[in-house]
VOGU-3710 file (C-alpha; in Angstrom, 3 decimals, decimal comma):
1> xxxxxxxxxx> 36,274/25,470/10,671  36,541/25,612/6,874  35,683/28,274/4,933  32,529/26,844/3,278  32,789/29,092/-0,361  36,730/27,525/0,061  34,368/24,021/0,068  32,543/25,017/-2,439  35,554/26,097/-4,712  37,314/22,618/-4,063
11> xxxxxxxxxx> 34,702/20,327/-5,093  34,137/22,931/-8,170  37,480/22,852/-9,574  37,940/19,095/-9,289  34,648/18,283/-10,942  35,881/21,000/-13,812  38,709/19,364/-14,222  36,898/16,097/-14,725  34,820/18,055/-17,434  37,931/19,329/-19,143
21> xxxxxxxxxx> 39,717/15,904/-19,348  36,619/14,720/-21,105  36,785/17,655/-24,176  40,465/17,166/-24,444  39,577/13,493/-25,048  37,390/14,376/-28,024  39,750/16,739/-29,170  42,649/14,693/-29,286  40,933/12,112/-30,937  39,603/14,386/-33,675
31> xxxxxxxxxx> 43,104/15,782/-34,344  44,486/12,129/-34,553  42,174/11,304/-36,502  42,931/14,728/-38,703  46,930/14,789/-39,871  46,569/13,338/-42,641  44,063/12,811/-45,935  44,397/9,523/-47,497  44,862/9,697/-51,268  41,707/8,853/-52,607
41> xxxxxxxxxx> 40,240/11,885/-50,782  42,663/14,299/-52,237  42,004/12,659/-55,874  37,982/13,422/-54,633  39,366/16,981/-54,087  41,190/17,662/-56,936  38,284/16,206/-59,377  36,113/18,521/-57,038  38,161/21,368/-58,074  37,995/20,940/-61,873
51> xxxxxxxxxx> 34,095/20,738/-61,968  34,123/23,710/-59,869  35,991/25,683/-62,774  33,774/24,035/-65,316  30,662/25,259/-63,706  32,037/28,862/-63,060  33,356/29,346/-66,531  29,352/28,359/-67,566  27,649/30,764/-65,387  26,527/27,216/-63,252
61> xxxxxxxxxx> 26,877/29,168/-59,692  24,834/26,750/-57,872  26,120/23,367/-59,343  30,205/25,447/-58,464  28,719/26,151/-55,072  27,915/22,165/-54,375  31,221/20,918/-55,399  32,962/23,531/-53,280  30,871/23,200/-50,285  31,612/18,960/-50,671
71> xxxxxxxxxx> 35,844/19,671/-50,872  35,157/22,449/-47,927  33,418/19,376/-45,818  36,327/17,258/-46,760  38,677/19,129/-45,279  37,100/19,750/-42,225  36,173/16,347/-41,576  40,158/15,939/-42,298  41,068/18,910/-39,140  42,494/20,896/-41,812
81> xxxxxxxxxx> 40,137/24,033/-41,335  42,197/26,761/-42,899  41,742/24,903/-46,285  38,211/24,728/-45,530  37,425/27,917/-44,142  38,908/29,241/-48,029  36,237/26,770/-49,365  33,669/27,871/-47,405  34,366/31,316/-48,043  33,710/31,116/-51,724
91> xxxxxxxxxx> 30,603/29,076/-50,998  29,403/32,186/-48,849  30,087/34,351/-52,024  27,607/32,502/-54,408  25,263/32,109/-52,139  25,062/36,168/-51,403  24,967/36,612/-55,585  22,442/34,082/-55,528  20,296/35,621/-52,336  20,475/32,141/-50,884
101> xxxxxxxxxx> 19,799/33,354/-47,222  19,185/29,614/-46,174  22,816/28,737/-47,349  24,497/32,211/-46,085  22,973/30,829/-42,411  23,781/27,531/-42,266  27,684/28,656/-44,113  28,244/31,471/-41,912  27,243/28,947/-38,766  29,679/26,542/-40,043
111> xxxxxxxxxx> 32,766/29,293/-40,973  32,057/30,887/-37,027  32,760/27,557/-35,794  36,285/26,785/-38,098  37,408/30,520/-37,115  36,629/29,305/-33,460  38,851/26,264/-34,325  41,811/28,345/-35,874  41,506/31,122/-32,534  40,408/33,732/-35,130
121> xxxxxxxxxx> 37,810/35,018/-32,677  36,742/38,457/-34,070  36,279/37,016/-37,703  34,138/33,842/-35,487  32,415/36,526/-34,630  31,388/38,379/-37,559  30,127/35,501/-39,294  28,180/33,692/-35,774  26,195/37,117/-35,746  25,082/36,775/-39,310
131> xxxxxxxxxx> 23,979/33,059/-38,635  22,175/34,642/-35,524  20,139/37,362/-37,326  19,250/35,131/-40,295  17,803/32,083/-37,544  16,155/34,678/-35,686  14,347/36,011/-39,200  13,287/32,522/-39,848  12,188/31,984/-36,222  14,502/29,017/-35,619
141> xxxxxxxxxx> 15,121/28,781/-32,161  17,257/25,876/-31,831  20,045/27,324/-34,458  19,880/30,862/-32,384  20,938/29,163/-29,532  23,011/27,491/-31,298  24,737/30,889/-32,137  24,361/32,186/-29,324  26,590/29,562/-27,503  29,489/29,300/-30,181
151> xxxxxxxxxx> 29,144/33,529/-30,021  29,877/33,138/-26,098  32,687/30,387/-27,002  34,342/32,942/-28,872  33,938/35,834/-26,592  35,325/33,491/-24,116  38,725/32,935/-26,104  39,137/36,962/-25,967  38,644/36,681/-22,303  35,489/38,871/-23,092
161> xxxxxxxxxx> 33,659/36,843/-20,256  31,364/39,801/-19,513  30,284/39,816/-22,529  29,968/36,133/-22,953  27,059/36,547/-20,053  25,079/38,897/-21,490  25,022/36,171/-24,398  24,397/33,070/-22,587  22,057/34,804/-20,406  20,232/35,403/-23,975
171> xxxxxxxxxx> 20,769/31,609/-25,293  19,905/30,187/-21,591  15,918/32,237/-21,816  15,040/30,965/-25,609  16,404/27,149/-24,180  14,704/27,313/-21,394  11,224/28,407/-23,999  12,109/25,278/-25,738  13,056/22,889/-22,735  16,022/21,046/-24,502
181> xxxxxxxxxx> 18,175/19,722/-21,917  20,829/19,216/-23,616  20,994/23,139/-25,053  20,620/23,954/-21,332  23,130/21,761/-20,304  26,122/23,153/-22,754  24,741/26,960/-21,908  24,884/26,579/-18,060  28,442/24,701/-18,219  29,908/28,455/-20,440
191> xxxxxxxxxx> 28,226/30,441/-17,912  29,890/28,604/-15,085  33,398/29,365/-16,605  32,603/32,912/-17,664  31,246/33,245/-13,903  34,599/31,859/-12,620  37,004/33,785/-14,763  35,427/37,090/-13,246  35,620/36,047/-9,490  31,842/35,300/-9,354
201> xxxxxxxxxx> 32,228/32,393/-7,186  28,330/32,072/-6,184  26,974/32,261/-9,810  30,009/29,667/-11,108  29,272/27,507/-8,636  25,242/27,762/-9,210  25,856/27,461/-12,847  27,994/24,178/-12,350  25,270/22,499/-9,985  22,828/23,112/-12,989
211> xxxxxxxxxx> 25,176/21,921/-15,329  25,801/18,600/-13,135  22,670/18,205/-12,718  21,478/18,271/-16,312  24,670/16,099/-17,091  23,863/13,413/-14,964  19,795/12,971/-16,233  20,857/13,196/-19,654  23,622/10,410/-19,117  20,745/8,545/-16,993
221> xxxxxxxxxx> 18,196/9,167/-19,837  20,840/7,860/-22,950  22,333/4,571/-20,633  18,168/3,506/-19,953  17,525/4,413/-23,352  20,446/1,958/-24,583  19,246/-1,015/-21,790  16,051/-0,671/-22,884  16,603/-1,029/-26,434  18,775/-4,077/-25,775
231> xxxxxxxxxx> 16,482/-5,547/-23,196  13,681/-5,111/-25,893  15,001/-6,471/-28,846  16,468/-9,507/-26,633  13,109/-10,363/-25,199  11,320/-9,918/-28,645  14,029/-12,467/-30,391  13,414/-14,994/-27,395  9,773/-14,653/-27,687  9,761/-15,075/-31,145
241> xxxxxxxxxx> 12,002/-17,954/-30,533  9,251/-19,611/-28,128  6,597/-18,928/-30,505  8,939/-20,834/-33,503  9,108/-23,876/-30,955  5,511/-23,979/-30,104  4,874/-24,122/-33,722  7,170/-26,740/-34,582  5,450/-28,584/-32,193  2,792/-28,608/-33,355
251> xxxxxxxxxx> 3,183/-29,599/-36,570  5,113/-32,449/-35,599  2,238/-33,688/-33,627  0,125/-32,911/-36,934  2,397/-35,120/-38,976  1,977/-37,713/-36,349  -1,532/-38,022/-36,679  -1,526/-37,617/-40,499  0,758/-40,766/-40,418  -1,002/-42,613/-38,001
261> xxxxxxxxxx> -4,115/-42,199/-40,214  -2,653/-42,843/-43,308  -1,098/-46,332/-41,998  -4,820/-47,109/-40,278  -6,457/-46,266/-44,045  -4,049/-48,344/-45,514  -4,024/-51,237/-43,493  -8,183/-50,682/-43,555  -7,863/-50,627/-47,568  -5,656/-54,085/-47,641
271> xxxxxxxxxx> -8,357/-55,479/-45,651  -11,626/-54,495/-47,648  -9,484/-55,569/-50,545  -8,741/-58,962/-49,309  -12,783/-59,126/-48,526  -13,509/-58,156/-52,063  -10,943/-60,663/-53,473  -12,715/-63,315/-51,387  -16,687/-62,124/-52,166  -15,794/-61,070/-55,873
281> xxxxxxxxxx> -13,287/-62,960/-57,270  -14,959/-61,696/-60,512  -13,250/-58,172/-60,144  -10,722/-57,344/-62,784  -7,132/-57,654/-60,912  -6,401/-54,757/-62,946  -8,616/-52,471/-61,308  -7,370/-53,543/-57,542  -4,013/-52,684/-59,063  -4,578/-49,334/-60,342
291> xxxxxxxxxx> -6,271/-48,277/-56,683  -2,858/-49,730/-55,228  -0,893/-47,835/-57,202  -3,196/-44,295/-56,336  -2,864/-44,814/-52,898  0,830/-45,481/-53,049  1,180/-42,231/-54,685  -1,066/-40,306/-52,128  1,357/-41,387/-49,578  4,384/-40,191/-51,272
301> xxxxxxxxxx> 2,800/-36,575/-51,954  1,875/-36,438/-48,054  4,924/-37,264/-47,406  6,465/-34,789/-49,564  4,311/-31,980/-48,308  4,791/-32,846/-44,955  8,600/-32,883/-45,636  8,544/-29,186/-46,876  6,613/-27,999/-44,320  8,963/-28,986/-41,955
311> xxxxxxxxxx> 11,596/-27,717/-43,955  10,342/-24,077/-44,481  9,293/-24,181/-40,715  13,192/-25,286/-39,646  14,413/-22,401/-42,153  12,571/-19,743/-40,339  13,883/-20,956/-36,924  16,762/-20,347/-38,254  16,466/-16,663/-39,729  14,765/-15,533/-36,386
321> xxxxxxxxxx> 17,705/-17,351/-34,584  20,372/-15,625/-36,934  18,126/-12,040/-36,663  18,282/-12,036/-32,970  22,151/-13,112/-32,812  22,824/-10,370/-34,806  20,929/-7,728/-33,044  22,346/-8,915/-29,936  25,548/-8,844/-31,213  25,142/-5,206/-32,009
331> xxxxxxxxxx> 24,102/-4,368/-28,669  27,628/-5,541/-27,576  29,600/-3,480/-30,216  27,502/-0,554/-28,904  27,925/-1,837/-25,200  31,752/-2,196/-25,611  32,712/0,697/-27,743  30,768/2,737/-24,848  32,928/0,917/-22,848  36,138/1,894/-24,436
341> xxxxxxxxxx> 34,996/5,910/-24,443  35,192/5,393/-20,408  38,114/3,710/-20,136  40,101/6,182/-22,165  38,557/9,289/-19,750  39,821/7,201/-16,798  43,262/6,744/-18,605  43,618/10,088/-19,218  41,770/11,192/-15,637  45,077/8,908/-14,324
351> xxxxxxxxxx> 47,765/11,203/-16,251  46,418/14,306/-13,805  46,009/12,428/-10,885  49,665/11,353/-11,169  51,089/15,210/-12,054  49,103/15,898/-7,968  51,596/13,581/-6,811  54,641/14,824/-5,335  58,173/14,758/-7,357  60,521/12,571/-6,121
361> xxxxxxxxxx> 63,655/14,542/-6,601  62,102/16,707/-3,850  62,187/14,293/-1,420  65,590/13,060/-2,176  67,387/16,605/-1,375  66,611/15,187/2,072  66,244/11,370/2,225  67,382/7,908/-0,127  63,633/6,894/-0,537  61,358/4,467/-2,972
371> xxxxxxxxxx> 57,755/4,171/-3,410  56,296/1,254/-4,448  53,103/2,733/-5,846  50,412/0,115/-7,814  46,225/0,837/-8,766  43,756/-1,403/-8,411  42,159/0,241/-10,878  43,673/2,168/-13,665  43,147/5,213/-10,951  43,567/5,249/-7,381
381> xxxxxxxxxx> 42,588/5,819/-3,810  46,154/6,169/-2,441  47,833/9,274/-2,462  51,610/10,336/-0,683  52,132/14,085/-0,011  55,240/16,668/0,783  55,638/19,658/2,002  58,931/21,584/2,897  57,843/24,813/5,273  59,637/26,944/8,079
391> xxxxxxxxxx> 58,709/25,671/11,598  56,621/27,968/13,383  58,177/26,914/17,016  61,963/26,386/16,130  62,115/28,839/13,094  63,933/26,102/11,186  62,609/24,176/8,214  60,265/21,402/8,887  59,046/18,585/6,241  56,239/16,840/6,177
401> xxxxxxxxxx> 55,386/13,769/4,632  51,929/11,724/4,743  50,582/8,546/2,923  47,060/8,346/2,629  44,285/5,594/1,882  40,694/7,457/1,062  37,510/5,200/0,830  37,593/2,946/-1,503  39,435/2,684/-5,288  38,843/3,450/-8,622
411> xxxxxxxxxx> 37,158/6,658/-9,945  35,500/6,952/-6,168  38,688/6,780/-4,913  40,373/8,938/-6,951  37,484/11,890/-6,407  38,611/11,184/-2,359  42,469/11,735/-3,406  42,430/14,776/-5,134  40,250/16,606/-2,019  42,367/14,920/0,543
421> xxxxxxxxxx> 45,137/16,312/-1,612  43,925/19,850/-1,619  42,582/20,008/1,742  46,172/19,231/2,894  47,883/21,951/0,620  45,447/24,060/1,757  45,727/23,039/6,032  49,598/23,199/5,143  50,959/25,531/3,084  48,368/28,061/2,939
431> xxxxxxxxxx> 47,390/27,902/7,180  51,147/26,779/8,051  49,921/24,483/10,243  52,760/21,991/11,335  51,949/19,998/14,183  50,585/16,351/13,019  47,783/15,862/14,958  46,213/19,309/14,550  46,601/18,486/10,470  44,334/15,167/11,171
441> xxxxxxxxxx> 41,923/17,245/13,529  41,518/20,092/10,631  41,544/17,216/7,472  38,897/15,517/9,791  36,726/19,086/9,999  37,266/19,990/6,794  36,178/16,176/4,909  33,061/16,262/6,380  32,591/20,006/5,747  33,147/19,398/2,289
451> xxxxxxxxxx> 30,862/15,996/1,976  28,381/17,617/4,300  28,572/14,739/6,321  26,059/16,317/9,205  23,597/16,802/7,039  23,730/13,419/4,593  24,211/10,216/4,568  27,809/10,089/2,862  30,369/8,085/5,098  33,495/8,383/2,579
461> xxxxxxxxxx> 36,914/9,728/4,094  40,305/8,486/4,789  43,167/6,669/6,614  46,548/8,373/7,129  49,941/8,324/8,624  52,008/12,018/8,590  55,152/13,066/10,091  57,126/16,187/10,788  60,918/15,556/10,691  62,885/18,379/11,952
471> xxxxxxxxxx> 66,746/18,968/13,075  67,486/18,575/16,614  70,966/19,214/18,647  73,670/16,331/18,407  73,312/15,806/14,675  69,733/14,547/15,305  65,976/14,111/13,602  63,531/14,397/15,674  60,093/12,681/13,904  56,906/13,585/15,081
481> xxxxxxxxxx> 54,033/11,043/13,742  50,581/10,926/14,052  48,175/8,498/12,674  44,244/8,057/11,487  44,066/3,817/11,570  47,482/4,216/9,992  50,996/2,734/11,705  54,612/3,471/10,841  57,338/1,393/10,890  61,174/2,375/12,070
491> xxxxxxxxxx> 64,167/0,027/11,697  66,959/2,077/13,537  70,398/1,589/11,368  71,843/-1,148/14,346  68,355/-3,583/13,378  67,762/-5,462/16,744  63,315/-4,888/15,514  60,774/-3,034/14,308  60,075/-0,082/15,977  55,699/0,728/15,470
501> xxxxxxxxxx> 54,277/4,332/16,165  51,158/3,570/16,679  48,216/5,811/15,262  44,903/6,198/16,830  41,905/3,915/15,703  39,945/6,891/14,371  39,216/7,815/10,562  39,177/10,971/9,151  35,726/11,958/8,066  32,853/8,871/7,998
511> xxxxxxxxxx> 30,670/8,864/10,545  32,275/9,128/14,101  29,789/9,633/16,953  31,871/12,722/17,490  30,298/14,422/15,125  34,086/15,576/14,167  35,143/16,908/17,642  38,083/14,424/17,476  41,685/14,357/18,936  44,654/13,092/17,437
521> xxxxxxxxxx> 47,788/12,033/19,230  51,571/13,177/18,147  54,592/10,515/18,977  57,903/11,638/18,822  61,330/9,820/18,206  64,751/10,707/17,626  66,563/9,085/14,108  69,903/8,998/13,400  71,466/8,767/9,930  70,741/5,095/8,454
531> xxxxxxxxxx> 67,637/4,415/10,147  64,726/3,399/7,765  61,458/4,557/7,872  57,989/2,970/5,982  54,525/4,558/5,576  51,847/2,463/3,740  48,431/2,205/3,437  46,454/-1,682/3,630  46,758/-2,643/0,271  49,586/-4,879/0,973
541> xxxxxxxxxx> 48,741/-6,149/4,457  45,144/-7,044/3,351  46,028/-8,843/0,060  44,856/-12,337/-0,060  46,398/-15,480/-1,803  45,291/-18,678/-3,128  44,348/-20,193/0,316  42,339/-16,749/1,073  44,725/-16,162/3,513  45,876/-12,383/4,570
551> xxxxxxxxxx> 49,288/-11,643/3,604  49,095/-9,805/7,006  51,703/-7,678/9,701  53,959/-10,169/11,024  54,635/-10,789/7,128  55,136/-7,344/6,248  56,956/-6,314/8,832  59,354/-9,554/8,294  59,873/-8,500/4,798  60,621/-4,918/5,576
561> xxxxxxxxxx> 62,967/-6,428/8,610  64,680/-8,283/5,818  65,661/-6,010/2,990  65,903/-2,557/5,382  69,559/-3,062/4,735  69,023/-3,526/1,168  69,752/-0,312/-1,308  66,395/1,806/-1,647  65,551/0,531/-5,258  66,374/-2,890/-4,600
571> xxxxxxxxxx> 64,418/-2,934/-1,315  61,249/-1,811/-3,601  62,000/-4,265/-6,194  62,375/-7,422/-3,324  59,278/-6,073/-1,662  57,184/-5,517/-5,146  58,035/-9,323/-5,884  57,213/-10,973/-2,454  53,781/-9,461/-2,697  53,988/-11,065/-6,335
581> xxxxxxxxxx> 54,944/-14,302/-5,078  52,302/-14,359/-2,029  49,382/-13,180/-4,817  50,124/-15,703/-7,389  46,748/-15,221/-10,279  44,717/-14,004/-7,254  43,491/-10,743/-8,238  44,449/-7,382/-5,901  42,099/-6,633/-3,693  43,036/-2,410/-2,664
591> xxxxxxxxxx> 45,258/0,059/-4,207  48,872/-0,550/-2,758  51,189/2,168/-1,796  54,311/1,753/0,602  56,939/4,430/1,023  60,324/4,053/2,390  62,371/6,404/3,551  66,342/6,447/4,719  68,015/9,581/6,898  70,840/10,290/5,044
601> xx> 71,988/13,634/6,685  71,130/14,878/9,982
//
């Protein structure tokens, strides 16, 4: 069985190194975005610099003190903190003639952080204490913990990580006083890597399941907070949008009837007048002509007003319509740009995954071989592995080589690779195990060990194909494969088939009935120079094309029938572009990875 604090230290180190990827992000974007000051910045600066003599020369300390403290900001905004920290410095100067203990805080704060920048940890130090004592005196308890932390950061870069416990320990009680998860959460992950650096395995890893578990609600908390918001504003501009509607509505049945009733008065009016004409023929046509011309004009002012009305009503249709585009459309830039800070961690998560995988020149001191390696996703599920080690039976050297497929693709994936990869290091090199099937049967205990399988409901582990070559009498190989739902295919050098070892339909980890007492079976054949060899995992085989058909075995064992006598990068090349060819604008469905290997001595 697995050493469960070994478990423990796997799962550890690969979510650190997660965690690290993401602060080298930020800090490679900062010093991008730092090489350089564009002119009107150092024109700012220099006009900066001139005040700031004016004011000196006048005995103006405070108004000098401003204009320093802006250049000071401008550099450090710019990532060029030695020119800042000098700013700064004189800042902290004035202030201490003055007796300004509010600015010597919040300066000396800033100046331990820029000395914690340039690696000048002691003088970090000196000034972080200063910011501590003055916070404490004013009883602010976020800024001491503030302190406190950026103090531990620096005792951390003297490899001081004793004392950067005692002072987390410190910043971790007042945090806790004030319940700010996000203080907590920056505390616990220092004390997890002070706790590591000294051997301290159990506190590390208790410190690191506090820190995950404060990083993951306060990720939770911000992504609902940001759904919310959008879901809130969306629903208030479609409400309001209803409510605009309604409205119109109604007034358009209100002009209705006002029309209606002014064409029934007038048509009533023509009548009575015609009456009157007949009765009183008496009445001056002057007068019957002057209430013609009044009601002529009443109708033209209701139809005026009734024409602004629905003007003004269409015009604020319109600015709730434009109001509620726009607020939507800021949603996206928010959604997207979150969007883009993922994508670059997974870019950058892909540059490590890659330096796990083996290098190739290793494998060709013993074989002509090509992988034909393509993501899904920008990271992947697919891993290949080798190991050169002496055989424990023979006492010559063995190699191993394995190609693996872990559950699913993607970040998931990739989390399944890089244990898979380390458990088989570990199984290996480290327990110099060499027989194939006793690798699967340890992988298989040590997965679910690691997932804690028995006691959850996690069914995530792996398929995989590994073989042992080693050097037999009569200028022979002699391969010894085993599989997990994994095959291999051999084309011996005189090509009358494909020759396919077999693995066993088992998986490692998931959840066998077994509860992980399974057996694996070893095949053994004997290779001659020029025979091929191909490990893959179901990328290829289970790639669909524009009929939804399966590209399928018989088709990729055709293919590999037809190139096998085809030079190694040529073979990968004629391979890459069938799958191509059989895909079309169909999207891929797995991670692909297909090895091939050549004897070329024996």
């Amino acid at each position: 069985m697995t050493d469960p604090s070994f478990t423990k230290s796997i799962v550890r180190r690969i979510l650190l190194l997660f965690l690290v990827i993401a602060i080298t992000i930020a800090d490679n974007v900062l010093l991008a975005q730092s090489k350089s000051i564009p002119q009107s910045i150092k024109d700012e600066i220099a006009q900066n610099d001139q005040l700031i003599k004016q004011y000196t020369r006048e005995g103006k300390l405070a108004e000098a003190a401003t204009y320093l403290n802006r250049s000071a900001y401008l550099f450090q905004t710019h990532g060029l903190n030695k020119e800042a920290a000098a700013y700064y410095t004189e800042v902290l100067e004035i202030n201490r003639q003055l007796n300004n203990q509010k600015g010597i805080q919040l300066v000396s704060n800033t100046l331990g952080m820029i000395y914690i920048d340039l690696e000048q940890y002691n003088q970090a130090i000196e000034h972080l204490q200063k910011a501590l004592q003055l916070s404490k005196q004013f009883h602010q308890s976020v800024e001491s913990v503030s302190c406190l932390t950026n103090i531990a950061l620096a005792q951390q870069g003297m490899g001081k990580h004793k004392e950067a416990i005692t002072t987390l320990e410190e910043a971790i009680s007042i945090a806790k006083e004030l319940t700010d998860l996000k203080l907590l959460r920056r505390c616990y992950g220092l004390a997890y890597d002070s706790y590591d650096k000294i051997g301290n395995t159990e506190k590390s890893y208790a410190y690191f399941e506090l820190y995950s578990s404060l990083d993951k609600e306060i990720k939770k908390q911000e992504m609902e907070n940001v759904k919310s918001t959008a879901e809130s504003e969306v629903n208030k501009a479609y409400a309001a949008r209803q409510l605009t509607e309604e409205e119109l509505k109604v007034k358009k049945e209100e002009l209705k009837i006002t029309a209606d009733s002014l064409q029934a008065a007038e048509q009533l009016t023509r009548e009575q007048r015609l009456e009157l004409e007949l009765r009183q023929s008496q009445i001056d046509r002057k007068e019957a002509e002057i209430r013609i011309e009044k009601m002529k004009r009443f109708q033209i002012t209701a139809l005026l007003l009734g024409s602004m009305l629905f003007t003004v009503v269409l015009i604020y249709l319109l600015y709730l319509n434009i109001r509620s585009k726009r607020k939507i459309h800021e949603q996206k830039e928010l959604l997207e740009i979150q969007n883009r800070n993922i994508t670059a961690s997974i870019r950058y998560a892909k540059t490590i995954q890659q330096a796990i995988l083996p290098d190739l020149s290793a494998i060709k001191k013993y074989f002509d071989v090509f992988v034909l390696y393509q993501p899904k996703d920008i990271v992947s599920g697919d891993f290949y592995w080798f190991s050169e080690l002496h055989a424990r039976t023979s006492g010559g050297k063995s190699l191993l080589l394995a190609v693996v497929d872990c559950t699913g693709h993607g970040v998931p994936g990739a989390f399944m690779s890089m244990i898979g990869n380390r458990l088989l290091n570990e199984i290996v090199n480290e327990r110099r195990i060499d027989s194939p099937k006793e690798i699967l049967e340890v992988l298989n205990t040590g997965i679910r060990s690691t997932l804690r399988q028995e006691q959850t409901d996690n069914n995530d582990g792996m398929d995989i194909s590994i073989c042992r070559f080693e050097k037999i009498a009569n200028g022979e190989v002699l391969l010894t494969f085993a599989g997990a739902k994994r095959n291999m295919q051999i084309i011996k050098k005189e090509r009358k088939e494909v020759i396919k070892l077999k693995g066993d339909r088992l998986s490692i980890g998931g959840s066998n009935e077994s509860k992980g007492q399974i057996q694996f079976k070893n095949h053994e054949i004997k290779l001659s120079k020029g025979d091929m060899l191909y490990l893959s995992t179901d990328g290829i085989i289970d790639q669909n094309g524009p009929d939804r058909s399966r590209f399928g075995t018989n088709r990729f064992e055709e293919i590999l029938f037809k190139y096998s006598k085809f030079p190694m990068e040529e073979q990968e090349y004629s391979i890459r572009k069938e799958i191509e060819r059989f895909r079309q604008h169909e999207e891929q469905r797995d991670d692909i990875t297909l090895l091939g290997l050549k004897i070329i001595q024996t």
